[in-house]
DSSP file (Angstrom, degrees, kcal/mol; ACC not computed):
  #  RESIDUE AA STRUCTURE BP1 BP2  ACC     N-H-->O    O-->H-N    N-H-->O    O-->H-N    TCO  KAPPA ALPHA  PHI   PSI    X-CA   Y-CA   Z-CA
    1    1 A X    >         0   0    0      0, 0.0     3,-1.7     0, 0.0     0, 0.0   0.000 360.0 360.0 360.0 -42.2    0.0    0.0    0.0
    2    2 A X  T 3   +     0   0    0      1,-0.3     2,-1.6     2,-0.1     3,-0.1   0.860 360.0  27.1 -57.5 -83.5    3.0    2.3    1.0
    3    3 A X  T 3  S+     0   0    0      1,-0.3     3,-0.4     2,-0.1    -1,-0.3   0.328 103.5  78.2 -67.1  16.1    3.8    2.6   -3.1
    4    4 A X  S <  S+     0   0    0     -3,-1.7    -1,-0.3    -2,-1.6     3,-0.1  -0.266  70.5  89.8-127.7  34.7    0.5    2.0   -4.1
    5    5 A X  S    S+     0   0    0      1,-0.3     2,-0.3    -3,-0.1    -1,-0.2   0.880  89.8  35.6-113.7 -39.9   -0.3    5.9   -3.2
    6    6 A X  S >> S-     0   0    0     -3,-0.4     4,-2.0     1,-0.1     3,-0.9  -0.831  83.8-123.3-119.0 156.6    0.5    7.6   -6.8
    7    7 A X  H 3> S+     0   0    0      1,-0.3     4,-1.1    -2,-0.3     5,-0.2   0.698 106.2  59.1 -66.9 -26.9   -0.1    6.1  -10.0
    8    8 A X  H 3> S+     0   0    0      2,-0.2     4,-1.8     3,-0.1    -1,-0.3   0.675 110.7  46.2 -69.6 -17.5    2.9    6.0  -11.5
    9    9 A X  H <> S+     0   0    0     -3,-0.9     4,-2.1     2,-0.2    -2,-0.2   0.872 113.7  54.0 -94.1 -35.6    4.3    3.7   -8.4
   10   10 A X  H  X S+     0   0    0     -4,-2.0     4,-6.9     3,-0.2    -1,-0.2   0.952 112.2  42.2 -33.5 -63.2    1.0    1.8   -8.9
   11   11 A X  H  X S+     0   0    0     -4,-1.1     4,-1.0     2,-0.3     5,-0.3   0.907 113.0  49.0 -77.3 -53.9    1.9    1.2  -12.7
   12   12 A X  H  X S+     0   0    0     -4,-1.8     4,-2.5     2,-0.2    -1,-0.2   0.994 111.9  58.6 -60.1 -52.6    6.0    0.3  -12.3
   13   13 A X  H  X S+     0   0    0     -4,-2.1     4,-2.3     1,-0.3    -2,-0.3   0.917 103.1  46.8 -46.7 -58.4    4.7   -2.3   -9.5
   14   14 A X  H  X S+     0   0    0     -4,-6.9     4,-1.8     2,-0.2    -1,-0.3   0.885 108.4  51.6 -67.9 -10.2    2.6   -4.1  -11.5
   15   15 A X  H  X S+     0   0    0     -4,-1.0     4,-0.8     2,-0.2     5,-0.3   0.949 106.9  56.7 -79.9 -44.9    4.9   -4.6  -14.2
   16   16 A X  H >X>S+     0   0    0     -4,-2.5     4,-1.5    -5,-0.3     5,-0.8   0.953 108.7  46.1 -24.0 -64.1    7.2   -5.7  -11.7
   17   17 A X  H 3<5S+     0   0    0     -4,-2.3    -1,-0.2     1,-0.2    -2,-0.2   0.907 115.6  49.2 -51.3 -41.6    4.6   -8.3  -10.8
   18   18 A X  H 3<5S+     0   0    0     -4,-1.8    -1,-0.2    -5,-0.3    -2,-0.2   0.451  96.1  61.4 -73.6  -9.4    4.3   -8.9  -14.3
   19   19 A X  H <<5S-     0   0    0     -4,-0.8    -1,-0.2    -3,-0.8    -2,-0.2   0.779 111.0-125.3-103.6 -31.2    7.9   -9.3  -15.2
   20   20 A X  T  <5S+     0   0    0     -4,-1.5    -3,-0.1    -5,-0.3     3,-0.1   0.880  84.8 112.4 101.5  47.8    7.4  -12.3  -12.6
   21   21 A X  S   <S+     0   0    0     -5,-0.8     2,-0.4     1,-0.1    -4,-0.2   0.266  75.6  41.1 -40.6 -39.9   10.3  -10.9  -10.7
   22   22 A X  S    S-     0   0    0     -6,-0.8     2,-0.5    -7,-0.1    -2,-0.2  -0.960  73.1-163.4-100.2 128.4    8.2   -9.9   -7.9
   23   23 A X        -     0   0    0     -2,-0.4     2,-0.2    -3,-0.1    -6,-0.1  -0.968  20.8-122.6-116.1 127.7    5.4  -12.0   -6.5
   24   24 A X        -     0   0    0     -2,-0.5     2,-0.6    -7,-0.0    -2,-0.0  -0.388  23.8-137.6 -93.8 174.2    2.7  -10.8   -4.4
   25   25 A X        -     0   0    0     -2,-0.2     3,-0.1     1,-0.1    -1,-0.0  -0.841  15.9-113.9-109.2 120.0    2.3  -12.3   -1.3
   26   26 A X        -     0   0    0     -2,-0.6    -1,-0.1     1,-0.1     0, 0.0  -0.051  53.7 -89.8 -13.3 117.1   -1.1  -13.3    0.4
   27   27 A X        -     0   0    0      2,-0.0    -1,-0.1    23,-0.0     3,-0.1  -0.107  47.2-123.4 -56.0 145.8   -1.7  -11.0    3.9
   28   28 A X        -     0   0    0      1,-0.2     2,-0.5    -3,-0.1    22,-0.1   0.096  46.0 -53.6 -53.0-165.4   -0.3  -12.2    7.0
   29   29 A X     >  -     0   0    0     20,-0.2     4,-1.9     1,-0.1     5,-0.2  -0.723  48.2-154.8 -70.1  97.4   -1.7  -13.0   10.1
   30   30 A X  H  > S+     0   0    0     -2,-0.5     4,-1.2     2,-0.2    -1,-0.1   0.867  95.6  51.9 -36.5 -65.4   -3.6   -9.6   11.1
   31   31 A X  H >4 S+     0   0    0      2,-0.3     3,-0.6     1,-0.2    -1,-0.2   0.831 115.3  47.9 -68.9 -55.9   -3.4  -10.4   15.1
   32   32 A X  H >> S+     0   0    0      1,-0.3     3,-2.6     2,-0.2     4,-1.7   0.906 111.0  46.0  34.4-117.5    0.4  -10.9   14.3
   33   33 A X  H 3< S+     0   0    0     -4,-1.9     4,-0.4     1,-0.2    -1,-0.3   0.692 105.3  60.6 -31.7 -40.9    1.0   -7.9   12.3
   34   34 A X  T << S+     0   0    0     -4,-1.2    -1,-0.2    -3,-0.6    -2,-0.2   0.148 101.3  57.5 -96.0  27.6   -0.7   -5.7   14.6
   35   35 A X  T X4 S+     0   0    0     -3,-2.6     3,-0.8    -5,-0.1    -2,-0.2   0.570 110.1  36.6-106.2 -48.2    1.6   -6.6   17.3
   36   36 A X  G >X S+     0   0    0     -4,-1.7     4,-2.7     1,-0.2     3,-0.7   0.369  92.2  94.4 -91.6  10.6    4.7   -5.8   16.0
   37   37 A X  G 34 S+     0   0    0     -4,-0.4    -1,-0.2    -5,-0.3    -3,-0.1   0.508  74.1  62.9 -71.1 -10.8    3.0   -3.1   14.6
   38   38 A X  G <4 S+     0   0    0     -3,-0.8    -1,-0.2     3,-0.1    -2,-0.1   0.407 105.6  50.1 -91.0  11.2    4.1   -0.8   17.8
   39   39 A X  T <4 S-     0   0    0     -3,-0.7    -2,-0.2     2,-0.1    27,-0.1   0.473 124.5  -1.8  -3.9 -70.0    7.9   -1.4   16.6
   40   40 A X  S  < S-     0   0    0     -4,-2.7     2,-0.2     1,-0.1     3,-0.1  -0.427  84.3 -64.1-126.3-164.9    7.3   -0.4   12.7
   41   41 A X     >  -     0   0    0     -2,-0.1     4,-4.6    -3,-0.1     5,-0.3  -0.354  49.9-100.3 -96.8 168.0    5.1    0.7   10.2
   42   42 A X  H >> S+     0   0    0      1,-0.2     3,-4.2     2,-0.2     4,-0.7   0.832 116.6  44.3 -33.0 -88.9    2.3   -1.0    8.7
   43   43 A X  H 3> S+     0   0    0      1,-0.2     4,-2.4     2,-0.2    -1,-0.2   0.590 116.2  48.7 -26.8 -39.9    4.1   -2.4    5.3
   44   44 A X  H 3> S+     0   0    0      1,-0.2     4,-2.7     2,-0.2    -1,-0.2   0.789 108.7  47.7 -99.5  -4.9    7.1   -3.5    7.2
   45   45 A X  H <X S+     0   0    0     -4,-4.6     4,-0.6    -3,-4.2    -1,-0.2   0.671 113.0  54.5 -88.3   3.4    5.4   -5.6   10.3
   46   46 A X  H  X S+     0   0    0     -4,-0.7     4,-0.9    -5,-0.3     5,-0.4   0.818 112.9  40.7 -90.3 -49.3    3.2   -7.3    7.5
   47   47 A X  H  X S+     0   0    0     -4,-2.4     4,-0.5     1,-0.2    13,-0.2   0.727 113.2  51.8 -93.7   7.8    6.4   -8.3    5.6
   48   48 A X  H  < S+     0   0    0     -4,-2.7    -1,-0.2     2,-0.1     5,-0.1   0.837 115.4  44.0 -55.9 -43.2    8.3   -9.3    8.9
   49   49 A X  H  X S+     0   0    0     -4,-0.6     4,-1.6     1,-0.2     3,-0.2   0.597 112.4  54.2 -86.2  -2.5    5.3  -11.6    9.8
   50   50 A X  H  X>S+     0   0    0     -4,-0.9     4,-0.8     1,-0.2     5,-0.6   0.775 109.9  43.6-106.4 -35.3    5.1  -12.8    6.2
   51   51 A X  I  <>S+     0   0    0     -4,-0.5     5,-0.5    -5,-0.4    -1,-0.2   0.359 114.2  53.2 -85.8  36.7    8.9  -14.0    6.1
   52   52 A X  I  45S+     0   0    0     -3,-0.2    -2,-0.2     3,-0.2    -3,-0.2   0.442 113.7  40.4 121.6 -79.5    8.3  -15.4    9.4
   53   53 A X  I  <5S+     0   0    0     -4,-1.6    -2,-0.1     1,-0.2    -3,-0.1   0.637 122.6  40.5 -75.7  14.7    5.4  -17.2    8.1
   54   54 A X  I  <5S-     0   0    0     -4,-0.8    -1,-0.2     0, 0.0    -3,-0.1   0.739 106.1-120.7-110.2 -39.9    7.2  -18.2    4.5
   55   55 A X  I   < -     0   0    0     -5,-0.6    -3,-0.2     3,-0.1    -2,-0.1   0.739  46.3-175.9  82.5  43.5   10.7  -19.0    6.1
   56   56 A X      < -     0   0    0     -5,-0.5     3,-0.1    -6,-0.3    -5,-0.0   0.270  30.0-148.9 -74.2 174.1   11.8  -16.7    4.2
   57   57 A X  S    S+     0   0    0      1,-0.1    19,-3.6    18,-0.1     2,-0.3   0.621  77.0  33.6-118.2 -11.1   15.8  -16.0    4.2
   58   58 A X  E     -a   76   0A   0     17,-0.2     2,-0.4    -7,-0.1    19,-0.2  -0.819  62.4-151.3-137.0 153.2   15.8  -12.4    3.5
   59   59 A X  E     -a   77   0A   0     17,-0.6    19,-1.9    -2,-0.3     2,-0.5  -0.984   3.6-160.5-125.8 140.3   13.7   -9.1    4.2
   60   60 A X  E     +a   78   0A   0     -2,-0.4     2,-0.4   -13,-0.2    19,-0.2  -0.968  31.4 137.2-132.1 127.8   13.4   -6.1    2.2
   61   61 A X        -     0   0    0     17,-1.9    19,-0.1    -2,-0.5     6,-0.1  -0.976  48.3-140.6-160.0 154.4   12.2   -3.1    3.9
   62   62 A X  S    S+     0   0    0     -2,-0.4     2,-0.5    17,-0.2     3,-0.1   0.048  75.1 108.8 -99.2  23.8   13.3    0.8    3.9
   63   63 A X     >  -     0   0    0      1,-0.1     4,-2.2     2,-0.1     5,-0.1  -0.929  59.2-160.0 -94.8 115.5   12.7    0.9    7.4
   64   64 A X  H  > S+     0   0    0     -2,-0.5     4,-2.6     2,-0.2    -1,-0.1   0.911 103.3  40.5 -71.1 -42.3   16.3    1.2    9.7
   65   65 A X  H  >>S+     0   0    0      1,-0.2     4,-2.5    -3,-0.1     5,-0.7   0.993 114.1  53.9 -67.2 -56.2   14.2   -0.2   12.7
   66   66 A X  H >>5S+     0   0    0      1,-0.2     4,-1.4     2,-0.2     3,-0.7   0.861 104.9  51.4 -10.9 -73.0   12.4   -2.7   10.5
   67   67 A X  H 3X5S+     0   0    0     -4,-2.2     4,-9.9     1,-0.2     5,-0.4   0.939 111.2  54.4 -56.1 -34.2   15.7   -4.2    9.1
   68   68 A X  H 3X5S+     0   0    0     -4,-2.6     4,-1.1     1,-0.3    -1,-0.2   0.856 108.1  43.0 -30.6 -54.5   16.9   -4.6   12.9
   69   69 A X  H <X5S+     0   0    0     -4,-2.5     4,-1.9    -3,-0.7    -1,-0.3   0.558 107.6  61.1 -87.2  -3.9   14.3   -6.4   14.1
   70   70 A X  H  XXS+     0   0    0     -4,-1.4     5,-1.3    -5,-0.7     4,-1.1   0.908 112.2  47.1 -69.6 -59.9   14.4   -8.7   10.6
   71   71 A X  H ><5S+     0   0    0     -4,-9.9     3,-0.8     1,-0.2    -2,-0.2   0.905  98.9  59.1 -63.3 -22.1   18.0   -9.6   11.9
   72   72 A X  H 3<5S+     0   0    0     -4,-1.1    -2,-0.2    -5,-0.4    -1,-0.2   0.998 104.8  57.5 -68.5 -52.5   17.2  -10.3   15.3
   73   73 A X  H 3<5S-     0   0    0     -4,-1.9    -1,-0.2    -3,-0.2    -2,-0.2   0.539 127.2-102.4 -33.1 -19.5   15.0  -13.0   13.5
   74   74 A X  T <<5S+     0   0    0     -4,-1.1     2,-0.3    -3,-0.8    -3,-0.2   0.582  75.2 151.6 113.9  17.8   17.9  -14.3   11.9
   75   75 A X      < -     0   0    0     -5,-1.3    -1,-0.3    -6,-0.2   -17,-0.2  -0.655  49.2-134.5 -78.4 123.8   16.9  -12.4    8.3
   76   76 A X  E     -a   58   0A   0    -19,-3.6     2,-0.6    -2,-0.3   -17,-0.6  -0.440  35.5-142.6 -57.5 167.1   19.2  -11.3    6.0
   77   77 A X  E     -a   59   0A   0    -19,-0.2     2,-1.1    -7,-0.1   -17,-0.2  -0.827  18.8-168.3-148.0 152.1   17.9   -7.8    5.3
   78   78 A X  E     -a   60   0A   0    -19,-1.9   -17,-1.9    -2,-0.6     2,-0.1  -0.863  12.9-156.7-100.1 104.7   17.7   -5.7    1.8
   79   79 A X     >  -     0   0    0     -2,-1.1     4,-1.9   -19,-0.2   -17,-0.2  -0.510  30.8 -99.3 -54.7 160.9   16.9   -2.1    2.1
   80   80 A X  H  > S+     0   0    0      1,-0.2     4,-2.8     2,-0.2   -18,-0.1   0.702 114.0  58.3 -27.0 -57.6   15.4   -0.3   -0.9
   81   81 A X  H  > S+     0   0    0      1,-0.3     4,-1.1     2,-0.2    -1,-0.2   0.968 108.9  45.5 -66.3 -63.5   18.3    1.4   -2.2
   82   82 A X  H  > S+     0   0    0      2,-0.2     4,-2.1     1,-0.2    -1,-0.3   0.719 103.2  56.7 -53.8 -24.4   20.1   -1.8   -2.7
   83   83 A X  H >X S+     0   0    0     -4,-1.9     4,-1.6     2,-0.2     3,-1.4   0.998 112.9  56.6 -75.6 -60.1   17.1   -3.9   -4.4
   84   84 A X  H 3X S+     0   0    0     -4,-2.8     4,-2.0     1,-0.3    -2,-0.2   0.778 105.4  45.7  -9.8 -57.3   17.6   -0.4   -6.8
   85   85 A X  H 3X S+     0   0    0     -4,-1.1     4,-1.1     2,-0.2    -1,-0.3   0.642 107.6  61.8 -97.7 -10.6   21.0   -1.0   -7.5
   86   86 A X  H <X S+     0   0    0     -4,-2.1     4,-0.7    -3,-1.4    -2,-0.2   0.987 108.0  40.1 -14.5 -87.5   20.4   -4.5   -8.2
   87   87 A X  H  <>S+     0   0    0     -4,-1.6     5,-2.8     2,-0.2     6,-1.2   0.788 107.3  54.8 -69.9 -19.7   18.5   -4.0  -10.7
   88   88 A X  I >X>S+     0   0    0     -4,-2.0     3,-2.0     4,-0.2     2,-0.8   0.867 107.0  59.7 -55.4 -82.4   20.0   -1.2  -12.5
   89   89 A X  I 3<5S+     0   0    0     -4,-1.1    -1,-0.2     1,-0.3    -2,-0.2   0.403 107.8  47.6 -41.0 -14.8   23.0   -3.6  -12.4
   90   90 A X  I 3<5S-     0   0    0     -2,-0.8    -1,-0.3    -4,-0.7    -2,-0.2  -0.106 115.9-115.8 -70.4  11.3   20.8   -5.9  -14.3
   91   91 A X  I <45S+     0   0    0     -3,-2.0    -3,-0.2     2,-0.2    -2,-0.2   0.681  87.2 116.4  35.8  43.2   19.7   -3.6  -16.5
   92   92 A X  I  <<S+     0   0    0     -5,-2.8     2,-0.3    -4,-0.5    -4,-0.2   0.314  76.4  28.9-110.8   0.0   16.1   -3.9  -15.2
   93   93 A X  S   <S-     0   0    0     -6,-1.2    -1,-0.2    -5,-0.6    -2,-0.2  -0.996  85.5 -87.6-160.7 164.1   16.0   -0.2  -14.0
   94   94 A X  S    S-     0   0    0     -2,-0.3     2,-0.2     1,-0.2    -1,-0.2   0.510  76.2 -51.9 -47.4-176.4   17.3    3.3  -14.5
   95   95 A X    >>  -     0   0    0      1,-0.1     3,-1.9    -7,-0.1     4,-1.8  -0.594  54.5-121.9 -76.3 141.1   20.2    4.4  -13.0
   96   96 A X  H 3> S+     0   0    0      1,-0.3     4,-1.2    -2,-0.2     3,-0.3   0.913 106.2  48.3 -73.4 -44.8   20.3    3.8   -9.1
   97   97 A X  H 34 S+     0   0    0      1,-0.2    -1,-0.3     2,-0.2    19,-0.0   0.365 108.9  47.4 -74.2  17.9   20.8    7.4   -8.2
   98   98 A X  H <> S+     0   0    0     -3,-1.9     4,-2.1     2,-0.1    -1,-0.2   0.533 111.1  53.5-106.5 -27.9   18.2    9.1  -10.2
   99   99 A X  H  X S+     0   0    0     -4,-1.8     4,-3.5    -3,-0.3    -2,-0.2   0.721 108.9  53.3 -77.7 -13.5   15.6    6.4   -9.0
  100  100 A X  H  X S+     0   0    0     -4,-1.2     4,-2.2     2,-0.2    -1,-0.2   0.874 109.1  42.9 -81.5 -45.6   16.6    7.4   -5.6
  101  101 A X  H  > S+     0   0    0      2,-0.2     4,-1.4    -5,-0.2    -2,-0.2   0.897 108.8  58.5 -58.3 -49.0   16.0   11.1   -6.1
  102  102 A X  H >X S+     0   0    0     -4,-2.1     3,-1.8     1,-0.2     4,-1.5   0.977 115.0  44.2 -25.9 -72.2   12.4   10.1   -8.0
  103  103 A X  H 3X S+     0   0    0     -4,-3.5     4,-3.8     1,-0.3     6,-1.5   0.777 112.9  46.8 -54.1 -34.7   11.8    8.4   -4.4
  104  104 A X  H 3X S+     0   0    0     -4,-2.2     4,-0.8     4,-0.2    -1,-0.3   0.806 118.2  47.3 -34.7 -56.4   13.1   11.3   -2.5
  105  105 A X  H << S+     0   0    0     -3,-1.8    -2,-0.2    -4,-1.4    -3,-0.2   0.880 125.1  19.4 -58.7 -65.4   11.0   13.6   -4.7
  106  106 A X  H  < S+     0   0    0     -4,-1.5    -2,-0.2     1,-0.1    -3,-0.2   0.436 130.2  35.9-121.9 -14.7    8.0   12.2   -4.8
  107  107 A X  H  < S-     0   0    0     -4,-3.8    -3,-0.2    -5,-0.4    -2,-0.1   0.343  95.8-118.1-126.3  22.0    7.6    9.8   -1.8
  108  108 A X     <  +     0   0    0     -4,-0.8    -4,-0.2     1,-0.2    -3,-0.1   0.437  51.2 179.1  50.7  15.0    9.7   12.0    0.9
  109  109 A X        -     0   0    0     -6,-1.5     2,-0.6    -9,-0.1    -1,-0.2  -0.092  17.6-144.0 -64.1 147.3   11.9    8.9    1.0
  110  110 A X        +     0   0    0    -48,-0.1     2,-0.5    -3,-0.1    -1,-0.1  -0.833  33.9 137.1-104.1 107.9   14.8    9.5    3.3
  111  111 A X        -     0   0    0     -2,-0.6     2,-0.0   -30,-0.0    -7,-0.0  -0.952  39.3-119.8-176.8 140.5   18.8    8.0    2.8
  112  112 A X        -     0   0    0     -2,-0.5     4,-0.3     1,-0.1     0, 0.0  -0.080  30.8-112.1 -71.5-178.2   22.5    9.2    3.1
  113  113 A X  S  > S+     0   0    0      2,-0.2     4,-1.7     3,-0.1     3,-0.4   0.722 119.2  62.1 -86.8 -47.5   25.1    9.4    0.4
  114  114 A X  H  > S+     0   0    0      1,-0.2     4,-3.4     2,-0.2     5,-0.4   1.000 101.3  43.9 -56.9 -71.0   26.7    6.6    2.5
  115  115 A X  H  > S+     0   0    0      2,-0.2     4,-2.5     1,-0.2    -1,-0.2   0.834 112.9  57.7 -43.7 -32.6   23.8    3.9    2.1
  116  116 A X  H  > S+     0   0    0     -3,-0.4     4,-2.3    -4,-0.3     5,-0.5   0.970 115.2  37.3 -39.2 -89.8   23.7    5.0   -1.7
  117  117 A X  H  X S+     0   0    0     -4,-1.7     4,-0.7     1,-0.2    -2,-0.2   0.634 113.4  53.7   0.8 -70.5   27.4    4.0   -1.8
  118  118 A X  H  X S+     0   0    0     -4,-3.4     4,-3.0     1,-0.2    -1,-0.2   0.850 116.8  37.8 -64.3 -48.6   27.3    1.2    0.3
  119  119 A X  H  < S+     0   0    0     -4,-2.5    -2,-0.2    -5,-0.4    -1,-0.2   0.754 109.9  60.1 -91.1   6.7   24.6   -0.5   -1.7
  120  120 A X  H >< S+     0   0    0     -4,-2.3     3,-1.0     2,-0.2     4,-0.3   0.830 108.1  48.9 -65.1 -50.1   26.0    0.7   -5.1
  121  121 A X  H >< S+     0   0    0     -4,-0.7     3,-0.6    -5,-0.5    -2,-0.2   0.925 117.2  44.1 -91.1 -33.3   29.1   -1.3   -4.1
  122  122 A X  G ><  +     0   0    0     -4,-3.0     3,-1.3     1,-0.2    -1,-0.3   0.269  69.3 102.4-100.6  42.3   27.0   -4.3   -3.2
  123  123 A X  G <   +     0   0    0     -3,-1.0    -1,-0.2     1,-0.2    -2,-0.1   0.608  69.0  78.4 -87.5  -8.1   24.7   -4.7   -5.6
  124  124 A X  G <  S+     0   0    0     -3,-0.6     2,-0.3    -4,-0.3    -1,-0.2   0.877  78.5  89.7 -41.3 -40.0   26.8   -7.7   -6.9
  125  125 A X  S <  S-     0   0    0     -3,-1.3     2,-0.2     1,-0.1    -3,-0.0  -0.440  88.7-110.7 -95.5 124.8   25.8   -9.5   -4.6
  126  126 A X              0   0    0     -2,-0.3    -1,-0.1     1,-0.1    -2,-0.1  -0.393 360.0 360.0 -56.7 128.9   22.6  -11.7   -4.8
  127  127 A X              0   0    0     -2,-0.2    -1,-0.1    -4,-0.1   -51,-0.1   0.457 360.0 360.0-110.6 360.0   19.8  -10.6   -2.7
């Protein structure tokens, strides 16, 4: 729901879905989610509780507390910027620091120069 607020974020997300790259995920457990929902924000205690309930190996969330609590669960965890610089490096999206700015721009998204950097330099790496 957190991208799902302007249309253009609507419209890149389903092609995402559509490029079969993404899959969307069935809601969690409501009671669940609205327990660790005094910790984080909506979007990221529904996909804590949904790699929880997948067994999942990974998180992705743009949340600093979010990622925390993924690794006290034993999650790796992806923030935003890097699933970005993935794909640019896969030539499935723009350049990572232009998409970053877009997010900046338009969805108040929040991130240092460092965390650019940092995931710039690991986006080698398989998420």
């Amino acid at each position: 729901m957190e991208v799902n607020t302007k249309h253009r974020f609507r419209y890149r997300l389903r092609k995402l879905y559509r490029s079969g790259l993404f899959v969307k995920c069935a809601l969690a457990d409501r009671t669940n989610v609205e327990l660790l929902r005094f910790d984080v924000d909506a979007g990221e205690a529904e996909a804590l509780i949904q790699a929880q309930e997948k067994a999942a190996v990974a998180f992705i969330g743009d949340e600093k507390r979010a990622r925390g609590i993924g690794s006290n669960l034993g999650l790796r965890t992806v923030g935003t910027v890097r699933i970005l610089a993935r794909l640019h490096l896969e030539d499935r999206a723009g350049e990572t620091r232009e998409l970053v700015k877009k997010l900046c721009r338009d969805l108040k998204f929040r991130v240092t120069e460092e965390v650019i950097r940092e995931a710039i330099m690991q986006a080698h790496e398989p998420i």
